[in-house]
Structure formats: C-alpha cells, structure tokens
C-alpha positions in Angstrom: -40.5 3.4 -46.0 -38.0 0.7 -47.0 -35.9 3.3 -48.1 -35.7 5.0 -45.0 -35.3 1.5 -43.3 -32.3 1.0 -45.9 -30.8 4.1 -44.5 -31.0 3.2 -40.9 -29.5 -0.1 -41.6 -26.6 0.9 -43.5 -26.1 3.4 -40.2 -26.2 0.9 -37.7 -23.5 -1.2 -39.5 -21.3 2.0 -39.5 -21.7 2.3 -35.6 -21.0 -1.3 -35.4 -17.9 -1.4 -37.6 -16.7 1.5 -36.5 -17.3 0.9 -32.7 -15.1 -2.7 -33.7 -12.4 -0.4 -35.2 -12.0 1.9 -32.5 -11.7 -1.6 -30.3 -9.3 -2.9 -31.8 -7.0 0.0 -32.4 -7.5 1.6 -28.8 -5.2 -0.3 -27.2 -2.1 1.3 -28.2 1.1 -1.1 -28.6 3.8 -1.1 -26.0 7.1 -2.9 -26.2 8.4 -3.7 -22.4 11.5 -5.2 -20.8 11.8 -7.0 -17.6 15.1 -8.2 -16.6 16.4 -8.2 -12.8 17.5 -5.0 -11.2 20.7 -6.9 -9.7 22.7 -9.8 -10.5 25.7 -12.1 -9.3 29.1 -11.9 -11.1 29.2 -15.5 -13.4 25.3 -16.0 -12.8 22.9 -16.6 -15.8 19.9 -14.7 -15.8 16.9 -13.9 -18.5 15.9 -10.7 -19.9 12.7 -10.3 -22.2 11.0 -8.0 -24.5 7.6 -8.3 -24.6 5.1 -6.6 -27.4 1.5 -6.8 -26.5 0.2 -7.8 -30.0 0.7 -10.7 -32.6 0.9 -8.1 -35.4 4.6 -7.7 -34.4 6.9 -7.6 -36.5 11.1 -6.8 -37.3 12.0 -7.0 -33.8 15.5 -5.4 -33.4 17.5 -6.4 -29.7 19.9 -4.0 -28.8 23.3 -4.5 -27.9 24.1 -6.1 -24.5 27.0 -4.3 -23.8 29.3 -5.6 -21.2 27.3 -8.8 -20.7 27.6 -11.9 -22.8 24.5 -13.6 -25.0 24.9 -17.3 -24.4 21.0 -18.2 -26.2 18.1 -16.0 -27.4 16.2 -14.7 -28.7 13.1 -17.0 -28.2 10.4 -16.3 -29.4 6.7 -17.2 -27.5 3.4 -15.9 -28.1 0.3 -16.1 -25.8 -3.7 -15.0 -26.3 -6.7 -15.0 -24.0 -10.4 -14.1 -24.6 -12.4 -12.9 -21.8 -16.2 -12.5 -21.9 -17.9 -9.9 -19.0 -21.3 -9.3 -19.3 -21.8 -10.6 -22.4 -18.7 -8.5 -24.2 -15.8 -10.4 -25.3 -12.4 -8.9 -25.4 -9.6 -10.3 -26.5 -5.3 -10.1 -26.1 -2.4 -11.8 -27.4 1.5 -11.1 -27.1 4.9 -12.1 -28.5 8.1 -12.2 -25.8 11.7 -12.3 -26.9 13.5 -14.0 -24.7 17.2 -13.9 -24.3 19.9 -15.6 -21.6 23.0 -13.2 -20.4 25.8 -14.0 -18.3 27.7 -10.7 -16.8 31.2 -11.4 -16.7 32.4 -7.9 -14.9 30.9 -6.3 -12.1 29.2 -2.8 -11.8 26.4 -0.9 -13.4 25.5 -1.9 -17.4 22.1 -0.3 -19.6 20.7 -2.5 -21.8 19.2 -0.3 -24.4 16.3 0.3 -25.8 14.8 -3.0 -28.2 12.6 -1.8 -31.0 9.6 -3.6 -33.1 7.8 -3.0 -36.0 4.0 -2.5 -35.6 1.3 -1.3 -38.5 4.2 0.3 -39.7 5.1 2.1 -36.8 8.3 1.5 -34.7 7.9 0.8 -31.3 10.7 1.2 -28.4 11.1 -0.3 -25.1 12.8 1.8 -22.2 16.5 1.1 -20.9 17.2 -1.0 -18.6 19.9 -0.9 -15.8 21.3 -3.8 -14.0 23.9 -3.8 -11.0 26.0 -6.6 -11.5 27.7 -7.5 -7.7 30.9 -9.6 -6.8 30.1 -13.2 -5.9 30.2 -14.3 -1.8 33.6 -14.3 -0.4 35.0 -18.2 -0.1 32.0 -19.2 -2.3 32.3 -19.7 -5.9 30.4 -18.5 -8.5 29.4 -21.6 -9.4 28.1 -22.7 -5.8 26.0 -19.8 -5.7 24.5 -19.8 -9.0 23.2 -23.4 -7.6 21.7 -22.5 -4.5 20.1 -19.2 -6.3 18.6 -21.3 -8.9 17.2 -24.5 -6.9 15.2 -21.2 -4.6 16.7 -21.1 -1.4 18.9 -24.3 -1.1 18.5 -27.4 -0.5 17.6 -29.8 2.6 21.5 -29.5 4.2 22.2 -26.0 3.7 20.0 -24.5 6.2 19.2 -25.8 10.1 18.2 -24.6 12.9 22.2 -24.4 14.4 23.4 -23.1 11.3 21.3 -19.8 11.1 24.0 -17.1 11.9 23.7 -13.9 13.1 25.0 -12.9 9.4 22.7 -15.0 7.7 19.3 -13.0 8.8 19.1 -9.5 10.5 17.8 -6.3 10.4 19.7 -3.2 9.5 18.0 0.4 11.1 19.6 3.6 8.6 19.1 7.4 9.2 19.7 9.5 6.0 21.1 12.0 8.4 23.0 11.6 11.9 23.2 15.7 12.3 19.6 17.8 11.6 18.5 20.8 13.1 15.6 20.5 15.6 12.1 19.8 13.9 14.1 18.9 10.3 13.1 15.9 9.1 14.9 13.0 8.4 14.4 9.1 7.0 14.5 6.1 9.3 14.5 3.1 7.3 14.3 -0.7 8.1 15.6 -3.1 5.6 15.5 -6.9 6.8 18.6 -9.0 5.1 18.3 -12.3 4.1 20.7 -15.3 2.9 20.1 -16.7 -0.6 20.5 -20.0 0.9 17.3 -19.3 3.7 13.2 -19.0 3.0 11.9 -16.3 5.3 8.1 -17.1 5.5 6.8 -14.6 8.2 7.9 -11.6 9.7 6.7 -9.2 12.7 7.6 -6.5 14.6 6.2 -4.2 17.1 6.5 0.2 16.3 10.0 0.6 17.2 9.7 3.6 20.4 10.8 6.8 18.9 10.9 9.2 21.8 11.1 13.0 21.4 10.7 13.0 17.4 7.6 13.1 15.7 6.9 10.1 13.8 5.0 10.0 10.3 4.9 6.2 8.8 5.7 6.1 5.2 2.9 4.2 3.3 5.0 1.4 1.1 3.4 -1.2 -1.3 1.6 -4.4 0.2 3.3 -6.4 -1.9 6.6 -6.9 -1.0 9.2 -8.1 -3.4 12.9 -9.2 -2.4 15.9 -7.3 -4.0 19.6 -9.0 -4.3 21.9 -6.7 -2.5 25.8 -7.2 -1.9 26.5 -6.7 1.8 29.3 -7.0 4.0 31.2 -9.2 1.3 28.1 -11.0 1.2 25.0 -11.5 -1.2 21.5 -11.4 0.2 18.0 -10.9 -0.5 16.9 -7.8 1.1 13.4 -6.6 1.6 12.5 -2.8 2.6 10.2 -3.7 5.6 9.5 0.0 6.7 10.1 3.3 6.8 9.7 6.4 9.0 9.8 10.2 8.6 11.1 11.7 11.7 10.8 15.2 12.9 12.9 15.8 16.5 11.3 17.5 19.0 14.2 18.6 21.2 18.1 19.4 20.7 20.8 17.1 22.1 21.7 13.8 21.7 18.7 11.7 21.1 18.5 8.2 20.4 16.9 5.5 18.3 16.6 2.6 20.2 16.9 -1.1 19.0 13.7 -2.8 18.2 13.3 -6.8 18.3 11.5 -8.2 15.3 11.1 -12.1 14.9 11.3 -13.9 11.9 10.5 -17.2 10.6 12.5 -19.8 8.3 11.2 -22.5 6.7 13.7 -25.1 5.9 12.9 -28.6 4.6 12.9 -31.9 6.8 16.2 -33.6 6.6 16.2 -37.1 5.6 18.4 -39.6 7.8 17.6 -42.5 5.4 15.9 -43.8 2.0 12.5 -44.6 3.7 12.7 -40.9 5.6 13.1 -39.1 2.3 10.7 -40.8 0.5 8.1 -39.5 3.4 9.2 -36.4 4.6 10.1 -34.9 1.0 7.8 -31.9 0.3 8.0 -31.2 4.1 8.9 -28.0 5.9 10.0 -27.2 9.5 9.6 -23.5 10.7 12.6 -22.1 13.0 11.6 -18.8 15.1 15.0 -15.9 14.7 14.9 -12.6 16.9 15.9 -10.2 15.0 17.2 -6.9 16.9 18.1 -3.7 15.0 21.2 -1.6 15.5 20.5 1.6 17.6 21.5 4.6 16.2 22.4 8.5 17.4 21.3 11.7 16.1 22.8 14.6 17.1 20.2 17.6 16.9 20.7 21.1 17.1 19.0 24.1 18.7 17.4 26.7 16.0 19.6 29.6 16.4 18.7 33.4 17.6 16.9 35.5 15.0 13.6 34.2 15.2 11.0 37.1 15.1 7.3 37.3 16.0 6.2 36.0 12.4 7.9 33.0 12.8 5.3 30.0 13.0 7.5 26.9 13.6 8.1 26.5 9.8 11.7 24.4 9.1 11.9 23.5 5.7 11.6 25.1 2.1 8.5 27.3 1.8 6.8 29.5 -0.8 3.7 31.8 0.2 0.9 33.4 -1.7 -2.6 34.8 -1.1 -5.8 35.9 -2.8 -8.6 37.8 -1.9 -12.3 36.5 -2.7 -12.8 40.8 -3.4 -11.8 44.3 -2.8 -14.9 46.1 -3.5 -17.6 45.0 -1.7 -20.6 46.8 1.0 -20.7 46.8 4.8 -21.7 43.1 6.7 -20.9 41.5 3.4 -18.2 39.1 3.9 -14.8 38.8 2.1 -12.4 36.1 2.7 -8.2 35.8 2.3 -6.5 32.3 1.4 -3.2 32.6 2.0 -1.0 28.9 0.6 2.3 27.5 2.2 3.7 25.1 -0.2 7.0 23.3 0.2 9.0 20.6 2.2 9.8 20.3 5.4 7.2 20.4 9.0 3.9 20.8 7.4 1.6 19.2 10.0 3.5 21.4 12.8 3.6 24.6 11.8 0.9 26.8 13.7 -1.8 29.4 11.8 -0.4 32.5 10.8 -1.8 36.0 12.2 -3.1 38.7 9.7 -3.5 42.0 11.4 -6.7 42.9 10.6 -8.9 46.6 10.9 -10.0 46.7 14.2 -13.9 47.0 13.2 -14.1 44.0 11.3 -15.7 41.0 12.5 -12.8 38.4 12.6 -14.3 34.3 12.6 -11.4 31.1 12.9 -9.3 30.5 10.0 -10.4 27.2 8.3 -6.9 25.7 7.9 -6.9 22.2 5.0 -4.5 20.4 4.8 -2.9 19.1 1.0 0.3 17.1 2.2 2.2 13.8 1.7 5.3 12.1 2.2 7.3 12.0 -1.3 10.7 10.7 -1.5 10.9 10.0 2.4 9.9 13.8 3.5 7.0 15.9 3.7 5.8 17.9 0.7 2.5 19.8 0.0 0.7 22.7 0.8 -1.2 24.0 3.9 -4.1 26.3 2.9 -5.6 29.1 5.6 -8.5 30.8 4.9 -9.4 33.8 6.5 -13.2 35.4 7.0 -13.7 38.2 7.6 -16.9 41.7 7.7 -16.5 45.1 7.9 -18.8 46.5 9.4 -18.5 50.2 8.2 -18.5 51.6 4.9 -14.7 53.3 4.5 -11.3 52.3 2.8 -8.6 49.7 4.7 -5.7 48.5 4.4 -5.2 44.4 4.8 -1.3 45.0 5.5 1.1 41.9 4.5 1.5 38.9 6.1 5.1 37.8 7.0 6.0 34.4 7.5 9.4 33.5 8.9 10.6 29.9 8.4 14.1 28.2 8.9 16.5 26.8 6.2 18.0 23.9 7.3 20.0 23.8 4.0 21.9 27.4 4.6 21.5 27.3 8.1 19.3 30.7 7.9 16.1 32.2 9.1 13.6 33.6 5.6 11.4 35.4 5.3 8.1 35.6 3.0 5.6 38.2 2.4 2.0 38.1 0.3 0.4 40.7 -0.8 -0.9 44.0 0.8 -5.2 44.4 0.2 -6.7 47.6 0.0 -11.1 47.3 0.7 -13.3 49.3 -0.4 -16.3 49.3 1.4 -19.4 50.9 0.6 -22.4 51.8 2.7 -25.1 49.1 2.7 -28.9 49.4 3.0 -29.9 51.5 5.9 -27.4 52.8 8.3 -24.0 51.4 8.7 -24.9 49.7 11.7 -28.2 48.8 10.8 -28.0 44.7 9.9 -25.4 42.9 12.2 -26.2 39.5 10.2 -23.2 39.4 7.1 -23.6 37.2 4.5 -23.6 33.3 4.5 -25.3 34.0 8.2 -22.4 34.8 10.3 -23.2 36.7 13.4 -21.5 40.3 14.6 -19.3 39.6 17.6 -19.8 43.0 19.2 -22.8 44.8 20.3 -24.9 47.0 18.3 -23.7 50.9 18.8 -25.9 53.8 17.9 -24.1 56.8 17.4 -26.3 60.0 18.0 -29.5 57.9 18.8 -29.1 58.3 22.4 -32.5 60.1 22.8 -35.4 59.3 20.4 -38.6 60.7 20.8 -42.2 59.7 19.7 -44.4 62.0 18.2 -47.0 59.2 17.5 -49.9 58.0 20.6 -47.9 55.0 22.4 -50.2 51.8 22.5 -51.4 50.1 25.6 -51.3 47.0 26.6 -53.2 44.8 29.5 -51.6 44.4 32.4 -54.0 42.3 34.2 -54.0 39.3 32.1 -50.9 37.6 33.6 -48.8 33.8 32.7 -48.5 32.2 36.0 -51.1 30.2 36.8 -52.7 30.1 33.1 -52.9 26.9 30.8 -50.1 27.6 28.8 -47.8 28.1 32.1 -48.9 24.2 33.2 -48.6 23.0 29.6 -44.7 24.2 29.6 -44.3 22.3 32.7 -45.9 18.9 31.5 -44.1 19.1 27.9 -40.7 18.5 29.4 -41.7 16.0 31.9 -43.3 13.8 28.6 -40.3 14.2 26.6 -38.1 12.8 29.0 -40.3 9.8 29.6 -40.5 9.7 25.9 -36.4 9.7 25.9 -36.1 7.0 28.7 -38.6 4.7 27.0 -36.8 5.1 23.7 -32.8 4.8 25.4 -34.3 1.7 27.5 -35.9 0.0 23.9 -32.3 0.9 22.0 -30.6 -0.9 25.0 -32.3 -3.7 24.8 -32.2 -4.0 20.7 -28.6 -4.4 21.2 -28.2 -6.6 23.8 -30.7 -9.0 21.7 -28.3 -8.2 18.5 -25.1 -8.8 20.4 -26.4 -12.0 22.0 -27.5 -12.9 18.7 -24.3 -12.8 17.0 -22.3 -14.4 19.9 -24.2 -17.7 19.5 -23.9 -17.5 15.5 -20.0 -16.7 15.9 -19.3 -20.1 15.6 -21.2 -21.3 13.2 -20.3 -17.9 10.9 -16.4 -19.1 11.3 -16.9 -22.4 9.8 -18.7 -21.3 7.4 -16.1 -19.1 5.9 -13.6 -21.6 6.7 -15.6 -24.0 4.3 -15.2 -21.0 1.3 -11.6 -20.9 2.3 -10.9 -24.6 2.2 -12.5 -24.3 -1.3 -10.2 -21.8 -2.2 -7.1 -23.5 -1.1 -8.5 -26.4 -3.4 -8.0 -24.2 -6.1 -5.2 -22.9 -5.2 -6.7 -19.2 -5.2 -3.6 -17.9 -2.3 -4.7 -14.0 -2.2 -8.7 -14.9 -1.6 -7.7 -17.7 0.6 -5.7 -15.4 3.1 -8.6 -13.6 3.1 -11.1 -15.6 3.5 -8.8 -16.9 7.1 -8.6 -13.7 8.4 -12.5 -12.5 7.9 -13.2 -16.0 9.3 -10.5 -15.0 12.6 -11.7 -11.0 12.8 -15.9 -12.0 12.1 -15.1 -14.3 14.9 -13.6 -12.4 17.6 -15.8 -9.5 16.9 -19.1 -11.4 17.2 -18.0 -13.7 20.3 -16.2 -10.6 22.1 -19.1 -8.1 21.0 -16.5 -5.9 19.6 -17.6 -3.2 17.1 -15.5 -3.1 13.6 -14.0 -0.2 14.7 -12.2 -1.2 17.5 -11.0 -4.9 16.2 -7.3 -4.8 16.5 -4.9 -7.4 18.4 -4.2 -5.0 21.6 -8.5 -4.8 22.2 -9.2 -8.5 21.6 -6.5 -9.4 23.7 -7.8 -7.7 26.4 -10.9 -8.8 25.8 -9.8 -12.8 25.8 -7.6 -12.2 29.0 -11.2 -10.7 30.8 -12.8 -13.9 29.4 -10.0 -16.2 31.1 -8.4 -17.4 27.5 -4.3 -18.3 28.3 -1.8 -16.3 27.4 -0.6 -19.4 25.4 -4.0 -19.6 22.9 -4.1 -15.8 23.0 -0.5 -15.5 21.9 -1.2 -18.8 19.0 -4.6 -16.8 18.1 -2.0 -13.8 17.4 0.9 -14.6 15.3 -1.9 -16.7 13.5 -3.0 -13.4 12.2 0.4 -12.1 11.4 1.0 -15.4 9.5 -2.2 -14.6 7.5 -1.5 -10.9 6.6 2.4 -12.1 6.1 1.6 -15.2 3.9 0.0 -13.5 0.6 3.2 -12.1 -0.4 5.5 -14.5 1.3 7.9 -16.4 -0.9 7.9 -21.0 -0.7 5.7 -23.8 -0.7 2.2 -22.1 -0.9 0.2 -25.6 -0.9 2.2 -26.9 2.3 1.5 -23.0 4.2 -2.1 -22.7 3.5 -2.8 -26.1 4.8 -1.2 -25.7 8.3 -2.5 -22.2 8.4 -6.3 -23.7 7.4 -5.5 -26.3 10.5 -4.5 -23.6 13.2 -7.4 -21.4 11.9 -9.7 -24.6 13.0 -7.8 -25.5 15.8 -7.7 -21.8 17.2 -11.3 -21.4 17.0 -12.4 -24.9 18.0 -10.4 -23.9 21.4 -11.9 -20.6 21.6 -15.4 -21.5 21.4 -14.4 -24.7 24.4 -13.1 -21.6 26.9 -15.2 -18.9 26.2 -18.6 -19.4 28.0 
C-alpha cells in the first residue's frame, strides 16, 4: 500500500513539474520594434527593441542607415505578477532604447535587431520610416519645439489664429472615372496642425445620391499619423471611409459635408497672478469643417450583355456541386453553385438554372460570405438550388452561364459550371404514388394518374348512415362556443400584458433618476482613479439608461434622432436637446481623444449632472 502511494506521489510531482515547464516555456520569445511611421527632417525621435523575457541576452542593433545615432542603446527592464483565480502568472521584459535624428528626407528601413535567447537567435521585423521636409518659413528647430511640448504652448494657438490651413477636412475618391456599378473608395481624412489639440469631432453621413453606399468598418481607436501637406506638416487622422457603387451613368457628384471640430487651447495669462490661476486651464473653440466636393464621371455598361448576365461588375470565379446524381423519384437533390470575387456582391441578382420540366423546383437559399477588404468588396455569394423529380428516368441539369463585366479590360465574361446528368430510379409504388419528397417538402402540381381513369370494385361497397346528421348535434354547438372562449381568453391575456407594461414603464420612469446618479456616483469613482476608458462608459450608460427609462424607449430604438423626437414631444428646448447631444458625441469622442484627460472628464462629469438635473426639472 505505501508503495503504491509512493508511486502516485512521485506521479503527481511529474504533472506538477512538468505542467510548470510547459508554463514557463509556452510563451515563445518575440523581439519587437516600435519606432514612428513618419518623422520631421532635423527632429529627434526614439526607436526601441523590446524582448519579452529577462533571459535576454547578446542583443545585436542593426545599422541605422541614413539616420544618425546621437544616444542608445538603453537598456530597461520591467516585470509584473498577476494572480486570477488563484493562478499566478508572471512577465518581465528588457527594451533597448536608442535616439536618431534623420538628417535627409525620404523613405529609410531600419533592419532587423537580433537577441540571443536559450541559445536561440531571435529577430525583430524591419521597420520603415518616412522622413518629411520641415514646414515652409519654420525652422526645424521651431518645430521640433512645439512637437515635443504636445501641441504648443499658451500663445500659439487662439481662437483668431485658427486658419482655414490649420484644421480641415480633405474628401478623396481613388477613382474620378468607373463604370456604372464599379466600385470605388471615398475617404475622409481630417488634417490637423502640430501646433493645435483637436478634442472632439462630429459629422453627420455625408448624402451620397445615386451610388450605393457600404461604410467601411475602421478601428475605434483612432491614432494620429504625421503627414506632409501642402508644404505643411500635420497630424492627420483617417476619420472614415466609404465604398461606393454608382447607380447611374453621367456626371454624378459628391457633395460637401460640414463636420465641426473642437480645439482646446490653454487660457492665456495677461499677468503673474492670471498664470498662476488659470495654468492647467483649457478653453474649447468650435471650427466648421466643410469637405471639398468632388465629381465622378460614370459610364454606361456597353452593348453585349446577354440573358445570363445578372448585374455582376467585378472579378468573378464560378463553381458548383451536386449533393448526388443517383438517387429515386420524390427524393431530393440539391445544386450549390459559388460566385467568389471582387466587385458588386450584395447586387448581383440569383442566377436561373434551367431545370427538367417535371421536377419540383423550391426558392434558392442564397448566403451571403462577403466583406470589404482593402476598401472594395470581396467574398463569395453561395446559391443553393432544391430540387425532386418526380419520375424515375435519366436528365440532363444543363450548365449555368453567368455573364459578368470587367471593369479592368472593359469586357463582358463569361463563366460556366458544370453540366449534371440524374439518374433517377423508380421509388416504392408507382411513380406518382408519394407526392411528399424528402426533408417534407410538398409537390407543387397535382397528382396525375395515367391509365387509372376508370377503376372498378369487385369487392361489396360499405354503407354508411345517412340519417345521423352534424347540424344541430353537440359537437356542432361545442365548435361554436370554443372560438368564442378563445378569444375572451386572448382579450383577457392582451388586456393583462398591457397593463404589465404600463406598470413596468411607469416604474422605470420614476427610478430614471435615481438610476442616473447612481451610475454617475461609479463614474465619479472612476474619474478618481483616473480609469478614462470605464469612465466614458460609465457617462454614457448613465445618459442612454436615462433617456430610455424617462422617454420609455426600448434598447433597440435608442439613438439621437428617436430621443430627440421624443424630448421635442415632451417640450425639452432645442437648446438642452442640442447640449444633451454633443454631450454624447463628446463621450464617445473623448476615450481616444488626445490632451488633458483629468481637466475633460471633469467638465464632461459636470454637464452629465447638469444635463440630467435639467431634464428631470422639464420633463413631467
């Protein structure tokens, strides 16, 4: 016995080391670089190398070629232990820090670094970094100053001084000529001066008339890129981006669409006493922002089209399968048929198979598998085609032809599949016999009996009473009561459910209130921590839960167009319905907004307050 208890002891300590060692040694070691993706001409800037292990060692840079090492590398390490449900897991890393100065503009590749880990070498990936001329009139100096105090100090931003170059918004097409239904790429890119702190940015859907409009899904969080413009540097952010598929040939045009921005510049001092009181202070300054129109010239499809051509303008493949080609009468079979590519996908209509006359044809199930990928759409579109014969026999499925247009060669193709050949065998009885195929789809014609026109009985028929009739009996006044109790039954239940809700709704109006200020209490405890992403949050479930519950709006339905409406029927101004709004932009805006995080979250906790404190005076 203590031998066998020996034996299980030494096993457990095997599971436990090795369990450790596969722990340890799971977490494979990676060697990373971070550097910026653009540059100023004369300004300094950091790139790193970080290994995610302390068993580093024999780290190797590689050569900065074209850019000049002025310090580096620096070495610092860092290690946390985290413990979640009661496992502890633990990480630690070494950076290599090194400061560059580029000297000569264009595009330079810092290659890869390399470091030595349990005796394997590790490698980072290239880098590339576009190095752009300085400002015109502005030396290199003067800019490398305002870039690295943020976004410049007190007196080089004010309300008078924000230009027209300083913040806009710049509409692109990737293509001013398509064919009708190609699709193209409208992109909105705001621009920014390095000298200016854009806190808070909205727009309305720009109104793209005559082209179909698919929104490109971008990341939430937004980061700005430094971009050489117009002679000029500025931080530029993608704001969005559309895939556009015309509808029509001419001239058609996108219009301009207004956005408004919001800067944040710091309080100027006029004295000693003014600086000392004001410093840490922000002032916001509202900027329309209208985007350049621009004109795409679209062109008719040209003659050639043919009956098999289903709207399809793009690059296309087409195949098919077939579920079987043996199989009995009423049994069903089924045909996929797959159009992958690039190009219309959500507007291309079903294609037609020509199928035997006496089959039993149903609706094509039609899935779609598509995205947008590199600003067009890309996927597949998968029909599926069911199908019965109804009689045993051989048929031919013939080929499906799908036409499509090439925008690229300016030419009409055109795909086949394959052509099916069915055997079908006789089922269980005659060929008519069952109507019901498998799965329990239904015949759409009529049973036909071929040669059974005239059947005779050989056999005594049976007789039946003729005297015992329904009208009148129990069973004909039960019918007639049965409906009559089910709609009472319905009524009572419909009038109950009514009633339910307008106890629930009236409920959660009264609570809206104090449900707000509750959340508003997590939030303030948030902001006390400093916790930005949770606090945003916490604001805007406090806004939404509030609205919903006073207005009696469902979830569903919350957006800013209903609960206006909704406010204006409850006689809330125009002035507390438009505060209550750009509050909630300011909310969704602020998580990824650049500045003073401490100095936004507490005028945005105030409003929140304010805004609900005045809701809950007007509304009734």
């Amino acid at each position: 016995m203590n031998r066998l208890k020996g034996y299980y002891n030494k096993v457990f300590v095997f599971s436990l080391l090795l369990f450790v060692a596969v722990s340890v040694y799971s977490q494979e070691a990676t060697l990373t670089v971070q550097a910026p993706n653009a540059v100023v001409k004369g300004e300094r800037f950091r790139v790193s190398f970080t290994v995610n292990t302390n068993k580093a060692k024999n780290f190797r840079s590689p050569e900065f070629e074209g850019l000049t090492e002025l310090s580096g590398p620096s070495t610092s390490t860092s290690s946390s232990t985290q413990i979640i449900n009661g496992q502890r897991t633990s990480s630690s890393s070494i950076t290599y820090t090194y400061v560059l100065i580029a000297e000569e503009e264009g595009e330079f590749t810092i290659k890869p670094a390399s470091v030595v880990v349990d005796n394997k070498t590790v490698q980072s990936v290239s880098k590339t970094i576009n190095v752009l001329p300085p400002d015109k009139n502005t030396s290199s100096g003067q800019q490398q100053s305002q870039q690295s105090s943020g976004y410049g100090s007190a007196h080089s931003s004010s309300p008078s001084s924000i230009g027209a170059d300083d913040l806009f918004m710049l509409a692109t097409v990737d293509k001013k000529k398509v064919y009708e239904q190609e699709a193209l790429l409208l992109t909105y890119k705001v621009y920014v001066s390095t000298s200016l702190n854009l806190t808070n940015l909205t727009t309305n859907m720009p109104d793209l008339k005559n082209f179909h409009v698919q929104e490109v899904e971008l990341p939430r969080q937004k980061e700005f890129q430094l971009e050489h413009y117009n002679g000029r540097n500025y931080k530029t952010l993608l704001w969005s981006q559309y895939v556009l598929f015309p509808q029509q040939s001419g001239e058609l045009e996108i219009p301009a669409t207004t956005f408004e921005g919001i800067i944040s510049i710091p309080v100027q001092a006029t004295d000693m006493f003014d600086a000392i009181f004001n410093a840490g202070r922000y002032i916001d300054i509202k900027k329309e922002l209208v985007s350049n129109r621009q004109t795409i010239q679209v062109e008719a499809l040209p003659a050639g089209k043919s009956s098999n051509f289903y709207g399809g303008v793009g690059d296309f493949s087409l195949s098919s399968e077939i579920s079987t080609t043996e199989l009995t009468a009423n049994e069903a079979v089924t045909i996929k048929v797959v159009l992958s590519g690039t190009g219309n996908l959500k507007l291309v209509k079903t294609p037609e198979i020509k199928f035997p006359q006496d089959f039993d044809i149903y609706d094509p199930k039609v899935d779609n598998k598509y995205t947008i990928k590199n600003g067009r759409q890309t996927g597949n579109k998968v029909y599926e085609y069911l199908v019965i014969p109804r009689y045993a026999g051989e048929y031919k499925i013939p080929a499906l032809e799908y036409q499509y247009f090439d925008p690229t060669s300016g030419s009409y193709k055109t795909l086949t599949t394959n052509e099916y050949v069915l055997n079908v065998a006789k089922g269980s009885g005659s060929d008519a016999s069952s109507q019901v195929g498998v799965g329990g789809y239904v015949s759409k014609e009529e049973l036909r009996f071929v040669g059974q026109d005239v059947r005779f009985r050989t056999t005594s028929p049976k007789l039946i009473n003729t005297s015992a009739v329904f009208f009148g009996s129990f069973g004909f006044y039960l019918c007639l009561i049965i409906p009559f109790l089910a709609l009472v039954a319905v009524i009572f239940i419909a009038r109950k459910s009514i009633a339910d809700n307008a106890n629930m709704a009236k409920t959660k109006r009264k609570k809206a209130n104090s449900t707000a200020v509750r959340r508003l209490k997590v939030a303030k405890k948030l902001m006390a921590n400093n916790d930005k992403d949770q606090f945003y949050d916490e604001v805007l479930r406090a806004l939404w839960g509030y609205l919903g519950d006073k207005l009696v709006i469902p979830v569903a339905n919350l957006s800013k167009d209903n609960v206006g409406n909704a406010l204006k029927g409850r006689g809330v101004t125009d002035e507390l319905i438009g505060q209550t709004t750009r509050l909630l932009d300011d909310c969704e805006f602020a998580k990824y907004a650049p500045g003073d995080d401490t100095g936004r979250m507490d005028r945005i906790y105030e409003e929140a307050a304010n805004v609900i404190g005045q809701m809950e005076n007007t509304i009734k």
